[in-house]
KEZA-429749 format. One line per field, with one value per residue (C-alpha): residue number from 1; residue in three letters; x, y, z. Coordinates in steps of 0.2 Angstrom, whole numbers, always signed. Layout:
<sites>
num = [NUM	...]
residu = [ALA	...]
east = [X	...]
north = [Y	...]
up = [Z	...]
</sites>
This chain:
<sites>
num = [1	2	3	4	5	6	7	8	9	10	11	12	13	14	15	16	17	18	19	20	21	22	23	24	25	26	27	28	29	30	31	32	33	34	35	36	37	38	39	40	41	42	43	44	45	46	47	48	49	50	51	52	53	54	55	56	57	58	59	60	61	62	63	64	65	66	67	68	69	70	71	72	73	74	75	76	77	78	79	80	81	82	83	84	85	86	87	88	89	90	91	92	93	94	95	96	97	98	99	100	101	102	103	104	105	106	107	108	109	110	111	112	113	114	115	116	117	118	119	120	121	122	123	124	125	126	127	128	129	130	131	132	133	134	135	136	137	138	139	140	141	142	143	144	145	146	147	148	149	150	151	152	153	154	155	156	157	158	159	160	161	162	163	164	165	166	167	168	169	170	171	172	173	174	175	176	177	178	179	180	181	182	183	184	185	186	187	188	189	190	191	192	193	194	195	196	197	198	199	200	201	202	203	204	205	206	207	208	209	210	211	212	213	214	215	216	217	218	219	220	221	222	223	224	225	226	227	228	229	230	231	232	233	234	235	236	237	238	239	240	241	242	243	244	245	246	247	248	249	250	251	252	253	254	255	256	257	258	259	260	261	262	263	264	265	266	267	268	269	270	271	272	273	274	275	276	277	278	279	280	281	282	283	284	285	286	287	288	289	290	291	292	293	294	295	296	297	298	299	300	301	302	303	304	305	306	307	308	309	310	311]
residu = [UNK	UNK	UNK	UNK	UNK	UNK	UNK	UNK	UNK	UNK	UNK	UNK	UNK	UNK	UNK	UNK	UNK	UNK	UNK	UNK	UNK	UNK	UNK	UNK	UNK	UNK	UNK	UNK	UNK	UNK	UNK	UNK	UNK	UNK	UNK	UNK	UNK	UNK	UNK	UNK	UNK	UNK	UNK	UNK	UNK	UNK	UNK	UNK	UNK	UNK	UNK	UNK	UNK	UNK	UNK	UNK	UNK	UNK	UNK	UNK	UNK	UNK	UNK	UNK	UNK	UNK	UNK	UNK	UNK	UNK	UNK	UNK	UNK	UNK	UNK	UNK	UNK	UNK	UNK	UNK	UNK	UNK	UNK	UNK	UNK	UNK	UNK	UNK	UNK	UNK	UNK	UNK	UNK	UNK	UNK	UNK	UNK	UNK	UNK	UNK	UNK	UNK	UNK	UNK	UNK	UNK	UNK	UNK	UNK	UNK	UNK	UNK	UNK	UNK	UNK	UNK	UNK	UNK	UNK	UNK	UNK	UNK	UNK	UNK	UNK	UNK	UNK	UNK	UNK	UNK	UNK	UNK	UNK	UNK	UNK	UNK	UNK	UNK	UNK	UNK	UNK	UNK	UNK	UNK	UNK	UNK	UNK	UNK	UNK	UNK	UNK	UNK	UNK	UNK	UNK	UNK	UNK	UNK	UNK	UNK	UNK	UNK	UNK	UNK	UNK	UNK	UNK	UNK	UNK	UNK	UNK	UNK	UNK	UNK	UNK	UNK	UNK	UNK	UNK	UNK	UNK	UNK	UNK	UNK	UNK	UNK	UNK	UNK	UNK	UNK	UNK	UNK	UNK	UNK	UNK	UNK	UNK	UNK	UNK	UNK	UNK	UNK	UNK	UNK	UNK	UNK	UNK	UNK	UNK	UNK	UNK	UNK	UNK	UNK	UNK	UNK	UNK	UNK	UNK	UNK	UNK	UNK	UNK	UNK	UNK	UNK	UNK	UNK	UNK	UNK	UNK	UNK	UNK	UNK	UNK	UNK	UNK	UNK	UNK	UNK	UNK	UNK	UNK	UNK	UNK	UNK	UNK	UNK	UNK	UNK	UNK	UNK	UNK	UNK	UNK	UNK	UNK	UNK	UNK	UNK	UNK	UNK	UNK	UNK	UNK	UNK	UNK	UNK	UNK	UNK	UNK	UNK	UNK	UNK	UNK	UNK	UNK	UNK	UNK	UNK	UNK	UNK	UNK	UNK	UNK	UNK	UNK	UNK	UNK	UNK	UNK	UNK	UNK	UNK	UNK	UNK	UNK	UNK	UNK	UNK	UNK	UNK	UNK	UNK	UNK	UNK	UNK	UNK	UNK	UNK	UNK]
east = [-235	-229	-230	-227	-220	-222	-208	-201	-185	-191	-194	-208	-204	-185	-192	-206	-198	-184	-197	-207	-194	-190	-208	-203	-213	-206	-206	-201	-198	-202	-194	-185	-172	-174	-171	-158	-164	-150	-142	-157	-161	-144	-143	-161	-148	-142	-161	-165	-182	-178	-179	-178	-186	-180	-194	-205	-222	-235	-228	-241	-232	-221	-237	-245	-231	-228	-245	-248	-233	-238	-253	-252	-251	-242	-241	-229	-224	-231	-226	-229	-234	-243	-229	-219	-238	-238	-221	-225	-244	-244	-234	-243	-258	-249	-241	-253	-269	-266	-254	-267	-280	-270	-264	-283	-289	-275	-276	-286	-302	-291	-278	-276	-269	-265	-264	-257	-269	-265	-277	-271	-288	-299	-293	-298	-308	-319	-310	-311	-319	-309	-311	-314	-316	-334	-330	-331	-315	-314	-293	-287	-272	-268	-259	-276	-286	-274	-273	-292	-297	-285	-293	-310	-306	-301	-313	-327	-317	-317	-302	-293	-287	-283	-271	-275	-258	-252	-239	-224	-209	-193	-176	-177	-166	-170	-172	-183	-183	-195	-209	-213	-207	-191	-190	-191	-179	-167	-167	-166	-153	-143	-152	-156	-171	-187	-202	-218	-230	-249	-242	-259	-262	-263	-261	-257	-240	-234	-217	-213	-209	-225	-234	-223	-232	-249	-246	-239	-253	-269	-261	-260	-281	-286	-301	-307	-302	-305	-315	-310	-302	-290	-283	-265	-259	-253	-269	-259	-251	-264	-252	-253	-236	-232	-233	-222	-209	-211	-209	-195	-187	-189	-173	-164	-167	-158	-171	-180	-196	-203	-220	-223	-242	-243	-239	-250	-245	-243	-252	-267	-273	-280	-289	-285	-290	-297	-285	-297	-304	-288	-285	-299	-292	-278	-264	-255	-241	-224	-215	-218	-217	-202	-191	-193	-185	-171	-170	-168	-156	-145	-146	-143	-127	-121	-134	-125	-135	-155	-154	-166	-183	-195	-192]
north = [+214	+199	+181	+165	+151	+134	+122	+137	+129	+116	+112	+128	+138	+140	+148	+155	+164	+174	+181	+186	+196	+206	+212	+220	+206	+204	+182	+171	+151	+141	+123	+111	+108	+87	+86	+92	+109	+117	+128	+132	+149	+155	+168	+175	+179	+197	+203	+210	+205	+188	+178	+158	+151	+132	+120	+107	+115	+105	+113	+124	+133	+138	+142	+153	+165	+167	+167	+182	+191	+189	+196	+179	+161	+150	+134	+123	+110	+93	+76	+77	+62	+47	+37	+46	+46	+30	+27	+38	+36	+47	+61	+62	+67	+76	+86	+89	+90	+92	+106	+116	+111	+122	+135	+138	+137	+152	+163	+177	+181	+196	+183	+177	+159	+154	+133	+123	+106	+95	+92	+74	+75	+72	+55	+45	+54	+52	+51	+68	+77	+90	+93	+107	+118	+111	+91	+80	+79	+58	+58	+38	+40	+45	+60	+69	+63	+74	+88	+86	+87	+105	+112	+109	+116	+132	+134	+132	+142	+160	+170	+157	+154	+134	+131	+113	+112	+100	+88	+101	+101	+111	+116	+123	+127	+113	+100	+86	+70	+61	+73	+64	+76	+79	+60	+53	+69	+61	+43	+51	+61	+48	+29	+32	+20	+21	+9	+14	+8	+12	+24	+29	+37	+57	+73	+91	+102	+117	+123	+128	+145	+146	+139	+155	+166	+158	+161	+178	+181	+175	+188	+201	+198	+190	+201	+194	+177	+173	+158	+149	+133	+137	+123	+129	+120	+121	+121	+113	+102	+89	+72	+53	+47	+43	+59	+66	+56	+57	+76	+73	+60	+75	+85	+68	+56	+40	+42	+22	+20	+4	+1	-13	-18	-30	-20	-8	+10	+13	+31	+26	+42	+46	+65	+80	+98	+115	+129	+142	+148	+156	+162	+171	+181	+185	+172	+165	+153	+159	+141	+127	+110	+110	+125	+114	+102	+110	+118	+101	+94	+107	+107	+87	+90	+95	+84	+66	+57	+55	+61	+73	+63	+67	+48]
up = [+222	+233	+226	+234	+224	+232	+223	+215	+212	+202	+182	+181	+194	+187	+173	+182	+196	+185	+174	+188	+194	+177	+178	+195	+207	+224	+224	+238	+234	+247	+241	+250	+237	+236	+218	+207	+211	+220	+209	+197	+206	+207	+195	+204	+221	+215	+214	+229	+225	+228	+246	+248	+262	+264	+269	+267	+258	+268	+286	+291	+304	+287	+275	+290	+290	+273	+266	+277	+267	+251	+239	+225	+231	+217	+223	+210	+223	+221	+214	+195	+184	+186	+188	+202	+210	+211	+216	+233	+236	+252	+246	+230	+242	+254	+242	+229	+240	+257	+255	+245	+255	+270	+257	+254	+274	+279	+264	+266	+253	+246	+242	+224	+219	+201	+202	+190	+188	+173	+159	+162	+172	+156	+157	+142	+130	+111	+96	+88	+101	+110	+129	+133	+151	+151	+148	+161	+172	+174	+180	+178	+189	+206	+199	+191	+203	+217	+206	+200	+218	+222	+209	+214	+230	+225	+212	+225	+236	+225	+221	+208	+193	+187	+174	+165	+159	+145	+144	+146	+136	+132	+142	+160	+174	+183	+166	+168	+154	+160	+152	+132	+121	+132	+132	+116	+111	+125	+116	+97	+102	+112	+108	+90	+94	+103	+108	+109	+120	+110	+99	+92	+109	+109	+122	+119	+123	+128	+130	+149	+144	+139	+153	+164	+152	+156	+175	+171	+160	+173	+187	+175	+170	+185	+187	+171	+171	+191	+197	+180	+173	+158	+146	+142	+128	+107	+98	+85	+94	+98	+92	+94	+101	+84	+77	+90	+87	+66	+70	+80	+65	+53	+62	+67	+53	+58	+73	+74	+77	+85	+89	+104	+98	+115	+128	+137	+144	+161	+159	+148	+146	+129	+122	+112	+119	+116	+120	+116	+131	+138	+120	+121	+136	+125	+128	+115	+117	+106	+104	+93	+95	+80	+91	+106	+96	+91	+108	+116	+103	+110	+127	+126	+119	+136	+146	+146	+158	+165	+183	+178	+183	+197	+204]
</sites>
């Protein structure tokens, strides 16, 4: 089988793509290497199963050629987060709509695409009510709104599966910080301190290596779990920014925590989730909260500085 990876090189994909290529996939990455994504793929060179193309992932005269190569679609590129959205309005919609929506005109019906959206697109939701697949997607940034409106697309379109991804943590080829539990691991490690901005606010988490596994996972039972949307998140891990940060103070205990009760959050978003839906198809995530944790406190030992962002 031959998958496309659009943005291959970046924080998923650089997990994504190697695994892929142990279970015998042929994968092409088509990225155009802006962030500090340049050597994250290296070690894929020796497999001859491996083939980079350089470019922009909205270039249609690009996407025409290799979308007619390749049996799976996995388009990772786009601009990620509400505020790197904000900070580059046009390429957020560019990147993370337009370039799906020609994705979705050239493939062909037989052709297959797993899409990450976010479930950032559930917005703000009720106390103690978990969103699932069914609740209403009402996304409060430009970020979900882009992503909410890909995934509609190829929903309506046929032959896909949509990944509502949660807020994505742990160490990766290509590391990010700017993700919240990356983050505030980043300032216990090296600040001691951190600030919160409404702390009582909540979200769910999933290690990247799990969210590999979840693309892995819905091309290896697409037949089953095609023309769906799956929430891909810790079922125990639906935590107030508070929580997180008590959980990170419990393996670095001269961690601070401040709360800022007069300053509002950029990203307002606010719900907890249901996972159990994709559960039902037989995922299971492997890594906790606590071993993402520990995993991070190590890899920051070598990481010294944050030009790890997507800004």
């Amino acid at each position: 089988m031959n998958i496309l990876v659009t943005g291959g090189a970046g924080y998923i994909g650089s997990t994504l793509v190697p695994l892929l290529l142990e279970k015998g996939y042929h994968v092409t990455v088509l990225d155009n290497f802006y962030f500090n994504n340049q050597s994250s793929l290296l070690t894929c060179c020796k497999n001859p199963n491996f083939n980079v193309v350089e470019g922009d992932a909205r270039d249609e005269s690009i996407l025409k050629v290799e979308i007619a190569k390749h049996d799976v679609i996995i388009p990772l590129a786009a601009i990620v987060g509400a505020p790197a959205c904000d900070h580059d309005k046009i390429g957020a919609k560019t990147i993370n709509f337009d370039q799906i929506k020609i994705i979705n005109h050239l493939r062909s019906k037989d052709q297959i695409v797993v899409y990450p959206n976010t479930n950032s697109g559930y917005g703000i939701g009720k106390p103690g009510i978990l969103c699932n697949e069914e609740s209403e997607l009402k996304p409060i940034s430009l970020y979900g709104i882009t992503k909410c409106d890909a995934e509609n697309l190829l929903l309506s379109s046929g032959n896909a599966v949509t990944l509502r991804l949660a807020t994505v943590f742990g160490v990766s080829p290509r590391m990010r910080l700017d993700l919240l539990v990356n983050d505030f691991t980043f300032r216990a490690v090296n600040d001691k301190f951190v600030v919160l901005f409404e702390a009582h606010f909540k979200r769910n988490y999933i290690h990247v290596a799990d969210v590999a596994k979840a693309f892995i996972h819905s091309i290896e039972n697409f037949d089953k779990m095609k023309n769906n949307a799956y929430n891909v998140g810790l079922s125990n891990a639906n935590l107030s920014k508070m929580e997180l940060c008590e959980k990170i103070k419990e393996f670095i205990p001269n961690f601070h925590i401040m709360s800022n009760d007069f300053a509002k959050d950029p990203d307002q978003r606010n719900y907890i989730v249901d996972n159990s839906k994709i559960e039902n198809t037989g995922y299971l995530p492997n890594v906790s909260i606590d071993e993402g944790i520990i995993e991070l406190i190590k890899g920051y030992k070598m990481i010294k500085n944050n030009n790890y962002t997507t800004l």
